[in-house]
N, C-alpha and C positions, 0 to 999 in steps of 0.2 A: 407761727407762720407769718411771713410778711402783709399777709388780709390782716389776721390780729391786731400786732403791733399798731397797725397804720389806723385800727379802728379805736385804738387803746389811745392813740393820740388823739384824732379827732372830738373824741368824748371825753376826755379830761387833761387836755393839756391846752389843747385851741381856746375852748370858749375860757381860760382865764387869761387871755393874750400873750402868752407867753411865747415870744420867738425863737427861742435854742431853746436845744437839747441836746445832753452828753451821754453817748450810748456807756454807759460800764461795765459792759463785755468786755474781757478782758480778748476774746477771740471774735468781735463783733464780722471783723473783714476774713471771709473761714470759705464761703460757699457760693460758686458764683453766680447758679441759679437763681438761689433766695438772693442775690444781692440785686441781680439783675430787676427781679418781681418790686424787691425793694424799694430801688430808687427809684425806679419807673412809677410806682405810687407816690413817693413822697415827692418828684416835681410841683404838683398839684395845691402843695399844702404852704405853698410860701414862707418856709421855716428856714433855720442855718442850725447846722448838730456838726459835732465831731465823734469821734468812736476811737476804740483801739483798735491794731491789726495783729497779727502774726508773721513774721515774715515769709516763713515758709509755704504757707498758704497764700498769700496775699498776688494777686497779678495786677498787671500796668491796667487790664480793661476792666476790673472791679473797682479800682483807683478813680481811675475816671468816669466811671458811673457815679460814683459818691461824689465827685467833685460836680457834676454835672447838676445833683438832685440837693446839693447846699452845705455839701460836705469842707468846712474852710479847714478843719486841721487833726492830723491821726498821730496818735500815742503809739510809741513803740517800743518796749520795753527790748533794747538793744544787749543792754547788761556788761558787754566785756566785748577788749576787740585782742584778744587771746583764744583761739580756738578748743585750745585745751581747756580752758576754765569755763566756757560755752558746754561741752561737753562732760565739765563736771559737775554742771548744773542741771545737767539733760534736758536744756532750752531744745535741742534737735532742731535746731539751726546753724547757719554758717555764716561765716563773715561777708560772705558771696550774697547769700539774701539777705542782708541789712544794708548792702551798700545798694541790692536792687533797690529795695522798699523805699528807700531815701530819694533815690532816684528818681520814681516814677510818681512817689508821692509829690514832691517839685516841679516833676514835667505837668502836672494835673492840678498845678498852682492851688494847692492846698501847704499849710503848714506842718514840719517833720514839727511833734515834741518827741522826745527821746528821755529815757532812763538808763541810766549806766550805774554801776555796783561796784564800790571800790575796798578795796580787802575782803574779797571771796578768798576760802581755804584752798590754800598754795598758791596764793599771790602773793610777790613781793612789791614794793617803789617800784622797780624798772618794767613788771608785767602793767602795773598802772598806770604808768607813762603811754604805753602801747594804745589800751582803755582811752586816753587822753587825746591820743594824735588819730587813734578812730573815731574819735566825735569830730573831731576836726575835718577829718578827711570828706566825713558822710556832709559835712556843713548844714545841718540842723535849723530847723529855725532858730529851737529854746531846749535846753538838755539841761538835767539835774544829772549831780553824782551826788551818790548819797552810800555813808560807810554802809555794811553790810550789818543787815540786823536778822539772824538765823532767830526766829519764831520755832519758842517750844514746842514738839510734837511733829517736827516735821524733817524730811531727809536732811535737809541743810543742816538743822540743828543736831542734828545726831553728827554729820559729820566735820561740823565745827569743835563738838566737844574732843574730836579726838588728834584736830592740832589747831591748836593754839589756845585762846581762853574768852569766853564770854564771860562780859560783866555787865553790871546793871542796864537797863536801857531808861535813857535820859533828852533826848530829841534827837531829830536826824541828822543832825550834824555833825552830832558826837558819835564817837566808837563805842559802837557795842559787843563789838568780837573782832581779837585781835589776832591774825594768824601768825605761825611762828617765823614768817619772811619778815615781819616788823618789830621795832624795837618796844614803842609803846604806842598808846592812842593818840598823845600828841600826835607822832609822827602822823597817823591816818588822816588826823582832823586838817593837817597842815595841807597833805595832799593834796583834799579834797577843797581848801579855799584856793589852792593853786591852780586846781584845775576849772575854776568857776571862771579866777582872773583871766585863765590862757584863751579859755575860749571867747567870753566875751569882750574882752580888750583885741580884738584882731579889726582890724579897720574895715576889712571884708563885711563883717560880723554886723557894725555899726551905720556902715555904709546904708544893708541894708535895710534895718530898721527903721532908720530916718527916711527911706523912700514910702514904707508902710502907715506912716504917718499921713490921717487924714483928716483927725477933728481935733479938737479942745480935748475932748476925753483920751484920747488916743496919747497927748502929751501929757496930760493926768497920770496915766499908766506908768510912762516912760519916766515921770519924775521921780515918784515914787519908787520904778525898779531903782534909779541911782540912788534912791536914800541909802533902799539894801545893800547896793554895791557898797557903797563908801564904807556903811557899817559894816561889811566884810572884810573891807580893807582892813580897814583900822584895827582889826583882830588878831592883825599875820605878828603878831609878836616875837615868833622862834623864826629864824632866818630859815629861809628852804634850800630843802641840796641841791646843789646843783643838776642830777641827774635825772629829778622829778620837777624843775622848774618849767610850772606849766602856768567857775564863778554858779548856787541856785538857780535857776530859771527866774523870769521876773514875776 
């Protein structure tokens, strides 16, 4: 219950000063009742948390009760801007409620982070591309793609093994399952630093971070993401095709 929670925090999270907290519900924004009860308590406790959402579930006035009670930024496991491969993941969502959630999460000046999934089975380059210019679209705070890694015992994995082929898992960067629209893992791993560059090199994109900038540490952050980039850069060693010329989160 939201009486719990809030009492769960005050006795062991308060008295070691601790200011955030990250809800890891993966469906934390679900219920608008208990949201309402929710944030309505946690005004009180002069804290800053983020959570995940669901899109499906998710409305503009839960949004902003979060954003109201210290909410600065929501996860949202977006996945693919392919509705068929949405569907073949039985996310039971739509491209329609990711571009809300994005939305309303911005209108309620909170930050989108986003997760996207790049070589799900029956994806080719060009469904990835799609993936690419929907993160674009939704304009994001911070968005990872990350190859697809089908976890033994689970529907994915069962229907990865019956096209294309998993091989060893090695970090997230690299391909762990290659479906049969790509040539090799190269190919994925290339995508997926393509699509880190596309979206963070858009002036939009840059624009707005340098307005977010407000201390010492804040530029701390920001130097450090450009190390990552650069080290990213510097990895694109196979040229990209042109059909997929499209960067980690920081």
């Amino acid at each position: 219950s939201p009486e719990y929670v809030i009492r769960e925090i005050e006795e062991t999270i308060i008295p070691h000063g601790i200011r955030e907290i990250s809800f890891w519900d993966d469906i934390f924004l679900l219920k608008k009742g208990w949201m309402r009860e929710f944030c309505g308590r946690m005004k009180g406790l002069d804290l800053v948390w983020s959570c995940y959402g669901w899109p499906k579930a998710t409305t503009r006035e839960m949004l902003s009760l979060a954003s109201e009670a210290g909410c600065w930024s929501v996860f949202w496991g977006f996945e693919s801007g392919d509705q068929n491969l949405l569907d073949t993941l039985k996310k039971n969502i739509t491209l329609d409620d990711c571009r809300k959630a994005a939305k309303w999460t911005h209108e309620a000046g909170m930050a989108t982070r986003a997760s996207f999934m790049l070589a799900l089975p029956g994806e080719t380059p060009e469904l990835a591309k799609k993936t690419i210019n929907f993160a674009i679209e939704l304009d994001c705070t911070f968005v990872q793609f990350l190859p697809t890694w089908p976890e033994a015992g689970t529907a994915l994995y069962e229907m990865a093994l019956k096209e294309g082929k998993v091989v060893k898992y090695s970090g997230h960067m690299k391909a762990h399952y290659i479906p049969d629209g790509y040539r090799d893992a190269e190919e994925i791993e290339r995508i997926a630093r393509n699509a880190y560059l596309r979206f963070y090199l858009r002036p939009r994109w840059v624009w707005k971070q340098l307005k977010r900038i407000n201390s010492i540490s804040d530029l701390y952050h920001y130097f450090n993401a450009l190390r990552f980039f650069i080290g990213m850069f510097r990895k694109r060693t196979v040229p990209e095709p042109e059909s997929v010329r499209c960067l980690p989160s920081s």
